[in-house]
VONU-8512 format. One record per residue (C-alpha): x, y, z; residue number from 1. Coordinates in Angstrom, 2 decimals, padded with zeros to 5 digits, m for minus. Last residue first. Example, Ala and Ser with C-alpha at 12.3 -4.5 7.8 and 13.67 -1.06 7.14 Angstrom:
2
+---------+---------+---------+-----+
|      px |      py |      pz | seq |
+---------+---------+---------+-----+
|  013.67 | m001.06 |  007.14 |   2 |
|  012.30 | m004.50 |  007.80 |   1 |
+---------+---------+---------+-----+
% end
This chain:
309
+---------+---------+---------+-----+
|      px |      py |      pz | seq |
+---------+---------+---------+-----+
|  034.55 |  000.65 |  003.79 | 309 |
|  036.06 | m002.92 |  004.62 | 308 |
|  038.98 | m003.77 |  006.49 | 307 |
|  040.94 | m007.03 |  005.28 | 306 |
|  040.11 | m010.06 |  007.25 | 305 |
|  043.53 | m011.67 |  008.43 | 304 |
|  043.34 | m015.49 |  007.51 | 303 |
|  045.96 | m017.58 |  009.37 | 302 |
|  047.68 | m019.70 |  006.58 | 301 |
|  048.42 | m023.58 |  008.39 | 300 |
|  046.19 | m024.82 |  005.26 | 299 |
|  045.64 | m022.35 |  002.87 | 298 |
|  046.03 | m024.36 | m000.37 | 297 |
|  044.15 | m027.62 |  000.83 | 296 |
|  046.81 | m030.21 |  000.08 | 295 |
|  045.90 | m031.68 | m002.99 | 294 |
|  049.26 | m032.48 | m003.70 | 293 |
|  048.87 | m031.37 | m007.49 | 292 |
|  051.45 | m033.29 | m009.69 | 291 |
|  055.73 | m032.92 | m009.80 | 290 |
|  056.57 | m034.13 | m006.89 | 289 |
|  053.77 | m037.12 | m006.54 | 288 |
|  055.85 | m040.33 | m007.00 | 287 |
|  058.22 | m038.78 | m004.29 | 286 |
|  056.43 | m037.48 | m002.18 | 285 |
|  054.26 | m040.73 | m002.11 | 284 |
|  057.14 | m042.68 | m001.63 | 283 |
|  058.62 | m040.86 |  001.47 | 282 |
|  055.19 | m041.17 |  002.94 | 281 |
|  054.44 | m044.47 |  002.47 | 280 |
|  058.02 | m045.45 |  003.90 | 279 |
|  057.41 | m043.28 |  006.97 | 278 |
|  053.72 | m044.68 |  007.30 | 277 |
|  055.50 | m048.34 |  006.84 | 276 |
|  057.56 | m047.55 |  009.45 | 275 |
|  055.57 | m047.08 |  012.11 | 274 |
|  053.16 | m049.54 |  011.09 | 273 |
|  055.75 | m052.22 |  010.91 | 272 |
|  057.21 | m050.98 |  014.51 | 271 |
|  055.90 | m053.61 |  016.65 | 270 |
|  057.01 | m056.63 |  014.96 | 269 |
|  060.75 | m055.04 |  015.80 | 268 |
|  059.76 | m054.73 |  019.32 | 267 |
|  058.34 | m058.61 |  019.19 | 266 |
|  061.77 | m060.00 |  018.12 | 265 |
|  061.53 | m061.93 |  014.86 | 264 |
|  061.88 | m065.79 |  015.49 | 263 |
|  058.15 | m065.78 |  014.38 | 262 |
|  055.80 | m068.63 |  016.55 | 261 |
|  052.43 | m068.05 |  014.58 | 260 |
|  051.20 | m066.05 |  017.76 | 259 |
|  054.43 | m063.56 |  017.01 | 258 |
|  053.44 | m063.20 |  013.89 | 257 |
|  049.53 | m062.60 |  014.92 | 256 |
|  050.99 | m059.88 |  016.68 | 255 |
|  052.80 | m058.76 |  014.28 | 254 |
|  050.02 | m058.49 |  011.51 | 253 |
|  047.39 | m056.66 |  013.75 | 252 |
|  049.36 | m053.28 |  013.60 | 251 |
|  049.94 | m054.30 |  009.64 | 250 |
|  046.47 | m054.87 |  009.26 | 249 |
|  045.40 | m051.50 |  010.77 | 248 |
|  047.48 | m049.74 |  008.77 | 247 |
|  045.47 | m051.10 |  005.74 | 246 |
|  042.50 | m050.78 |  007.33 | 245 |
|  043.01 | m047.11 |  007.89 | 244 |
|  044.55 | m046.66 |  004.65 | 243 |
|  041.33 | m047.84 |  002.82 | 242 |
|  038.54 | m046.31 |  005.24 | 241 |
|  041.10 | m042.89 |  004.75 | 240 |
|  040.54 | m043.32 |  001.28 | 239 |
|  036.89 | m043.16 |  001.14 | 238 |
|  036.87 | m040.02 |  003.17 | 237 |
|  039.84 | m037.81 |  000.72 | 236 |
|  041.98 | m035.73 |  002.30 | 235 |
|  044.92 | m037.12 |  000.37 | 234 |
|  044.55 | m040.49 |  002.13 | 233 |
|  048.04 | m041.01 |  002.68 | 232 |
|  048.26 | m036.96 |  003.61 | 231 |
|  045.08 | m037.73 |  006.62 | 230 |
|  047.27 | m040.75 |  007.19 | 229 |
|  049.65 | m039.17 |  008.40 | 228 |
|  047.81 | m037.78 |  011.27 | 227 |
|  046.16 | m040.86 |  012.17 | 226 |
|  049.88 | m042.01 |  012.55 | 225 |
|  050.77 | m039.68 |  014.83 | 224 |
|  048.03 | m039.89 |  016.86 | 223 |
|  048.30 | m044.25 |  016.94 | 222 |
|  052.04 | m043.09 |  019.14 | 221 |
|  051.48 | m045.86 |  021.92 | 220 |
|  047.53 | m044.85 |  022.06 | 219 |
|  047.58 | m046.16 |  025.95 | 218 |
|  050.38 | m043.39 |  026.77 | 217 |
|  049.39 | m044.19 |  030.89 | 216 |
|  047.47 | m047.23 |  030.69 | 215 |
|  043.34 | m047.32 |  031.16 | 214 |
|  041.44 | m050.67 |  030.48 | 213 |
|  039.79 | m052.28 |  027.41 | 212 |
|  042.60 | m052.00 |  024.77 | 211 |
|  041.30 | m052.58 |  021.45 | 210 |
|  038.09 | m051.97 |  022.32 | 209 |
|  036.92 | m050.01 |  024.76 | 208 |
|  039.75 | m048.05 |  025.38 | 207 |
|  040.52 | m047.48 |  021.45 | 206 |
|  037.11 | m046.67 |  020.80 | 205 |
|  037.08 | m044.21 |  023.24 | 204 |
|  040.56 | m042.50 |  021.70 | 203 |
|  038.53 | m042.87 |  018.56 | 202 |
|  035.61 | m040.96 |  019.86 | 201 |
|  037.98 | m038.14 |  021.20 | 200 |
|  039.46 | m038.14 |  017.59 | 199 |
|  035.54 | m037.59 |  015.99 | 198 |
|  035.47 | m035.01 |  018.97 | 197 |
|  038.37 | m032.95 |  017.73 | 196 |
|  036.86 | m032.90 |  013.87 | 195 |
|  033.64 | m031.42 |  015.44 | 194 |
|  035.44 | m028.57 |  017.04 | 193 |
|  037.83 | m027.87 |  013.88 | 192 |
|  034.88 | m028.03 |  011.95 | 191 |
|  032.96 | m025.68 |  013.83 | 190 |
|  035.34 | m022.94 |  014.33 | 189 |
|  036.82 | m023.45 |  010.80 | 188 |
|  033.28 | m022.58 |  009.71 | 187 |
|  032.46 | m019.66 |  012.03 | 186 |
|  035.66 | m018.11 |  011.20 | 185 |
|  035.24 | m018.23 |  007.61 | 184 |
|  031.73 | m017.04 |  007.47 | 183 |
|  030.84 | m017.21 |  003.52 | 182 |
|  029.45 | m014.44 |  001.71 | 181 |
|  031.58 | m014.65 | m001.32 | 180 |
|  033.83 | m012.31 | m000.44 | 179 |
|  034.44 | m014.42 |  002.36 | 178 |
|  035.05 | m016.94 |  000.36 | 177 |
|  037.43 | m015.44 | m001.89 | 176 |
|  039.50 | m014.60 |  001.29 | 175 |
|  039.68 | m018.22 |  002.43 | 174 |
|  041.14 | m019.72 | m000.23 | 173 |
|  042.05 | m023.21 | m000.05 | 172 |
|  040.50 | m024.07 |  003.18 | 171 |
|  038.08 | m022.03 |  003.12 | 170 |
|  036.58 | m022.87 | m000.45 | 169 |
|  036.65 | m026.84 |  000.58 | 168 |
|  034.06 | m025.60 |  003.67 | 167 |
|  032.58 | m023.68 |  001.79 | 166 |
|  031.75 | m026.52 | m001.47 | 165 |
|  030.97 | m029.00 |  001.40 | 164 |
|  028.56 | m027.16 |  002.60 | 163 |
|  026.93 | m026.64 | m000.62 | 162 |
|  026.84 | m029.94 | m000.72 | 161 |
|  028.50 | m033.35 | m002.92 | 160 |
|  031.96 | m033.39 | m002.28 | 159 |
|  032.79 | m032.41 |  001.59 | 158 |
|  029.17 | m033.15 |  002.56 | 157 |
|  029.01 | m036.62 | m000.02 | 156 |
|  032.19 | m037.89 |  001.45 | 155 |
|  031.69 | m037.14 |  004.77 | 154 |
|  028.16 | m038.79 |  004.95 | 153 |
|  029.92 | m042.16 |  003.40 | 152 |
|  033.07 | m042.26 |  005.74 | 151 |
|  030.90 | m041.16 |  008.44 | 150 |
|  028.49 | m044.21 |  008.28 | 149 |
|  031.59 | m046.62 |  008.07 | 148 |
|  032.80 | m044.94 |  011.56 | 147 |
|  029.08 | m045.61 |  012.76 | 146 |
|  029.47 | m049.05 |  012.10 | 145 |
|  032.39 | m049.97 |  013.68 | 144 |
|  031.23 | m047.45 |  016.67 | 143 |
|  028.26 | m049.64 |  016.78 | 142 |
|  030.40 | m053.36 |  017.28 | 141 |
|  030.83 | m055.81 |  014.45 | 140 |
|  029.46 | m059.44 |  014.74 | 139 |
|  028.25 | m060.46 |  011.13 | 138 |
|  030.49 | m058.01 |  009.08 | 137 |
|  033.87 | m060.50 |  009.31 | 136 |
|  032.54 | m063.91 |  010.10 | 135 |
|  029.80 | m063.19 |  007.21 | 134 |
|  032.38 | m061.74 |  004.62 | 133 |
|  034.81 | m064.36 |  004.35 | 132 |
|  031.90 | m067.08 |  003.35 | 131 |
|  028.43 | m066.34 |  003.84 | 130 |
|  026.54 | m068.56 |  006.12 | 129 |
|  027.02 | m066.02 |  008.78 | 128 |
|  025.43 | m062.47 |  006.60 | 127 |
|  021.76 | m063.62 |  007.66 | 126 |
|  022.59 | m063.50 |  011.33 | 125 |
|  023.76 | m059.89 |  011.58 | 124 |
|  024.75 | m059.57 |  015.37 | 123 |
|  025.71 | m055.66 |  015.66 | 122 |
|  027.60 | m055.35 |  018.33 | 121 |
|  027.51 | m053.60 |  022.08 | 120 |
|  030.68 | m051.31 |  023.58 | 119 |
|  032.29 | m053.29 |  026.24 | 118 |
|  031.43 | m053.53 |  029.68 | 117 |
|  032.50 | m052.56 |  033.53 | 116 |
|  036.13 | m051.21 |  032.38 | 115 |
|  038.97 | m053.08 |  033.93 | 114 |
|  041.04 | m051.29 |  036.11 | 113 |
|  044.68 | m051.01 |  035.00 | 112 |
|  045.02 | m047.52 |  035.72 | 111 |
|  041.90 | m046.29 |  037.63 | 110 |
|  043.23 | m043.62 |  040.06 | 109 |
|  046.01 | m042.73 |  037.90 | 108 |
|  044.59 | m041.79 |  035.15 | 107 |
|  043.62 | m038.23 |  035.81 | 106 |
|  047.51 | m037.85 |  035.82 | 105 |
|  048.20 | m039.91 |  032.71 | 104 |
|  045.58 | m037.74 |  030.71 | 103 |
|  046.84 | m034.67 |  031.88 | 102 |
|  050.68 | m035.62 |  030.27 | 101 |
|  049.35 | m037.02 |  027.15 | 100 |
|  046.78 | m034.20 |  026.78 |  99 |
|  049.11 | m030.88 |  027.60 |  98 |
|  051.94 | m032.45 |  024.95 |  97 |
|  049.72 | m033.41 |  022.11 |  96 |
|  048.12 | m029.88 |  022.61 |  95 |
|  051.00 | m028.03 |  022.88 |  94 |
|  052.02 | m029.80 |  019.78 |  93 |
|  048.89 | m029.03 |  017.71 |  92 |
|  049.73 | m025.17 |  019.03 |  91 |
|  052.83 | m025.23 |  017.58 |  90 |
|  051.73 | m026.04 |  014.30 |  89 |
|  049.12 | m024.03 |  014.48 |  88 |
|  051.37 | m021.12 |  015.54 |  87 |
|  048.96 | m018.48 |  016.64 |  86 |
|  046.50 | m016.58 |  014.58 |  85 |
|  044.57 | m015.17 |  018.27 |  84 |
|  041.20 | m015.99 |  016.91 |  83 |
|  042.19 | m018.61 |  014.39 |  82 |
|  044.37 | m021.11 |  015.55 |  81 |
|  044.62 | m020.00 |  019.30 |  80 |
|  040.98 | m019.59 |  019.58 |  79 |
|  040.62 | m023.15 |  017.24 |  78 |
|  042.99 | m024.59 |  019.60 |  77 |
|  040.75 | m024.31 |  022.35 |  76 |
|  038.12 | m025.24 |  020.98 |  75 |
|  039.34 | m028.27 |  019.91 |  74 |
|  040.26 | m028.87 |  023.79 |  73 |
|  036.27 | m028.58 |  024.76 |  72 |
|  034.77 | m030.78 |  021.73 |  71 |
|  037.68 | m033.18 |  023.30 |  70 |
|  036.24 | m032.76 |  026.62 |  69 |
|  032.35 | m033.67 |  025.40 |  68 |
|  033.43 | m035.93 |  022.91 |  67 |
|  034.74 | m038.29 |  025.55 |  66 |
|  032.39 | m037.26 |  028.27 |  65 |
|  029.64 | m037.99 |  025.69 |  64 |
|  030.76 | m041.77 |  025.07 |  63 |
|  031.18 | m042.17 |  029.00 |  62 |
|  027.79 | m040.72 |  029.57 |  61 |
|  026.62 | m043.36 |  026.98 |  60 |
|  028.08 | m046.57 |  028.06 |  59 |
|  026.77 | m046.18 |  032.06 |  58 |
|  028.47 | m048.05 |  034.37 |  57 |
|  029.04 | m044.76 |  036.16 |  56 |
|  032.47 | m044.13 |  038.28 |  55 |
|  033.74 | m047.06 |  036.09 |  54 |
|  032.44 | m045.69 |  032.33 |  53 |
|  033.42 | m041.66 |  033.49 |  52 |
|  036.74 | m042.77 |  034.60 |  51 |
|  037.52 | m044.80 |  031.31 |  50 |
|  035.81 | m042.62 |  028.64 |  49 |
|  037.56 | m039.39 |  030.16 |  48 |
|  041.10 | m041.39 |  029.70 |  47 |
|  040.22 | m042.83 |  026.20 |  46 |
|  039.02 | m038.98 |  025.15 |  45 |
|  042.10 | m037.49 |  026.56 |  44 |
|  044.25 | m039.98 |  025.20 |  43 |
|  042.74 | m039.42 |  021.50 |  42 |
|  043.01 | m035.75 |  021.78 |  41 |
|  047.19 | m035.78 |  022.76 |  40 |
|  047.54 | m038.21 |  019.63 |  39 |
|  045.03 | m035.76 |  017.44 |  38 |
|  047.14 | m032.19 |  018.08 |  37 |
|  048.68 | m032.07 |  015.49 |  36 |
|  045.93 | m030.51 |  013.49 |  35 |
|  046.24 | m028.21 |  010.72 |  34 |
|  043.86 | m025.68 |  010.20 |  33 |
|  042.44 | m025.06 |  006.42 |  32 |
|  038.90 | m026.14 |  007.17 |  31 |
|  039.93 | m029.32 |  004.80 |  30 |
|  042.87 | m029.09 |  007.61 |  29 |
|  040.27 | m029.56 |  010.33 |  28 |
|  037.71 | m032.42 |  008.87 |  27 |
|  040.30 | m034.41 |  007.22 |  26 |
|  041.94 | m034.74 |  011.15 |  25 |
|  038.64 | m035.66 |  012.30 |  24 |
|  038.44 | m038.24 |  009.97 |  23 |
|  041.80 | m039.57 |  009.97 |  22 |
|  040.82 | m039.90 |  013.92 |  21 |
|  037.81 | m042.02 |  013.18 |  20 |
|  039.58 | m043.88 |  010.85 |  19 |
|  042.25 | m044.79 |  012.94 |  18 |
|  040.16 | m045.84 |  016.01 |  17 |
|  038.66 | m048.39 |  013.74 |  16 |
|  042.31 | m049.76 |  012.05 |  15 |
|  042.04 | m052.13 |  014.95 |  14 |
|  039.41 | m053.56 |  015.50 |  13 |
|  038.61 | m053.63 |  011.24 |  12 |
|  042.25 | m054.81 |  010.67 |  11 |
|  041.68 | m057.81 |  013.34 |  10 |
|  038.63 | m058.72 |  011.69 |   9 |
|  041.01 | m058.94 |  008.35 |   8 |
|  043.51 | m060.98 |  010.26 |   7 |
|  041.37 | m063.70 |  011.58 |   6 |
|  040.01 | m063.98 |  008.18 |   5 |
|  043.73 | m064.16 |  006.66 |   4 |
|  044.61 | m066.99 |  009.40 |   3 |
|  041.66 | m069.29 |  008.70 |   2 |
|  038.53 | m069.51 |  010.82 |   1 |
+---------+---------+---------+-----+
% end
């Protein structure tokens, strides 16, 4: 298998966790509530996944614990978000902060334990005699797969549907939407809930994985970067798949550097991604100063309902 094969599987493993959490981060701030919260998520679903996979060898309860107590913490910042119009900024943080440092205590009963199985693939025979795209499709795992299913249901809700069509209405104008009919609360409620267990299920993917045991800060910053690649992407499905892999690559690239005998020290190889999303950024910004961000146009704006007679 030649080296840009290697690296494009590698991409998939590891840009995988990123998508799902670009994903759940679309999901919120399309809803209009930012989310900072996704690195703090992601270890609380990896850590839940771990102790609930050893205490049970069973795949599935560990899955559901994962979603289950990230479904849990995004309702929790919805009620500060939305029912008590705190700091969403603030509260993202908070939540960062509250699951890094409760993940590494529930953690330390099992850290470094190896989990009792890995998350089953997908063995496609007929793709192996084709070239590139056999060795790289042929042996993916379900969470692979059911990351590339979101991308495309995603997509054709947020674009295609009436639900779609609230959902973008209350993010970038709330008040007409209610007007309209539409439950704003109820909405940001839900996707703000659903978005936190699509990170949960990338913190689990991470664990099982990338990274196939519990270590205290296991993500090693991935949050962050999930969260700017919700701007990369420009809220847009489809082009989180494409940043995700991208990133992805260049967390795979250094590694395979180092492999391929590189005289560059391995802490340097290990902030590429890092700054690449800083570089991205900056140019971004920059190219796009004077266009449309497409930023949803109330996102971080607590709506106040305005009495009616």
């Amino acid at each position: 298998m030649d080296f840009v094969t290697q690296l494009l599987i590698a991409a998939i493993t590891a840009g995988t966790p990123l998508l799902l959490a670009t994903l759940g981060g679309i999901l919120n701030e399309r809803a209009g509530i930012i989310q900072l919260g996704a690195e703090g998520l992601m270890l609380m679903g990896a850590v839940s996944t771990c102790i609930v996979f050893i205490r049970t060898e069973n795949l599935g309860l560990a899955l559901l614990a994962s979603v289950g107590v990230t479904a849990l913490l995004g309702l929790v910042h919805a009620f500060l978000s939305i029912t008590l119009r705190a700091n969403q900024t603030m509260s993202g943080l908070a939540m960062t902060l509250f699951g890094s440092g409760f993940s590494a205590y529930l953690g330390k009963s099992i850290s470094g334990n190896p989990l009792p199985g890995k998350l089953p693939r997908l063995h496609l025979d007929f793709l192996n005699p084709i070239p590139v795209i056999g060795p790289i499709f042929g042996n993916l795992d379900v969470l692979t797969w059911l990351s590339f299913a979101l991308v495309i249901v995603l997509h054709l809700l947020i674009h295609r549907t009436s639900f779609g069509l609230h959902l973008r209405a209350v993010g970038d104008s709330p008040a007409t939407a209610d007007v309209m009919g539409v439950h704003v609360r109820l909405i940001r409620y839900g996707y703000v809930t659903v978005g936190a267990m699509l990170i949960g299920l990338a913190g689990a993917d991470m664990v099982l994985t990338v990274a196939p045991t519990w270590n205290e800060g296991l993500t090693a910053g991935r949050g962050w970067i999930a969260v700017g690649l919700v701007i990369f992407a420009r809220w847009n499905p489809v082009r989180a798949l494409l940043c995700a892999y991208f990133f992805g690559a260049l967390d795979s690239l250094g590694f395979r550097m180092q492999l391929l005998g590189s005289a560059i020290p391995p802490y340097f190889l290990k902030m590429i991604p890092y700054i690449v999303t800083i570089l991205v950024l900056m140019y971004l910004g920059y190219r796009n100063r004077n266009k449309p961000s497409g930023t949803p146009e109330s996102l971080g704006v607590p709506y106040v309902r305005e009495q009616r007679f």
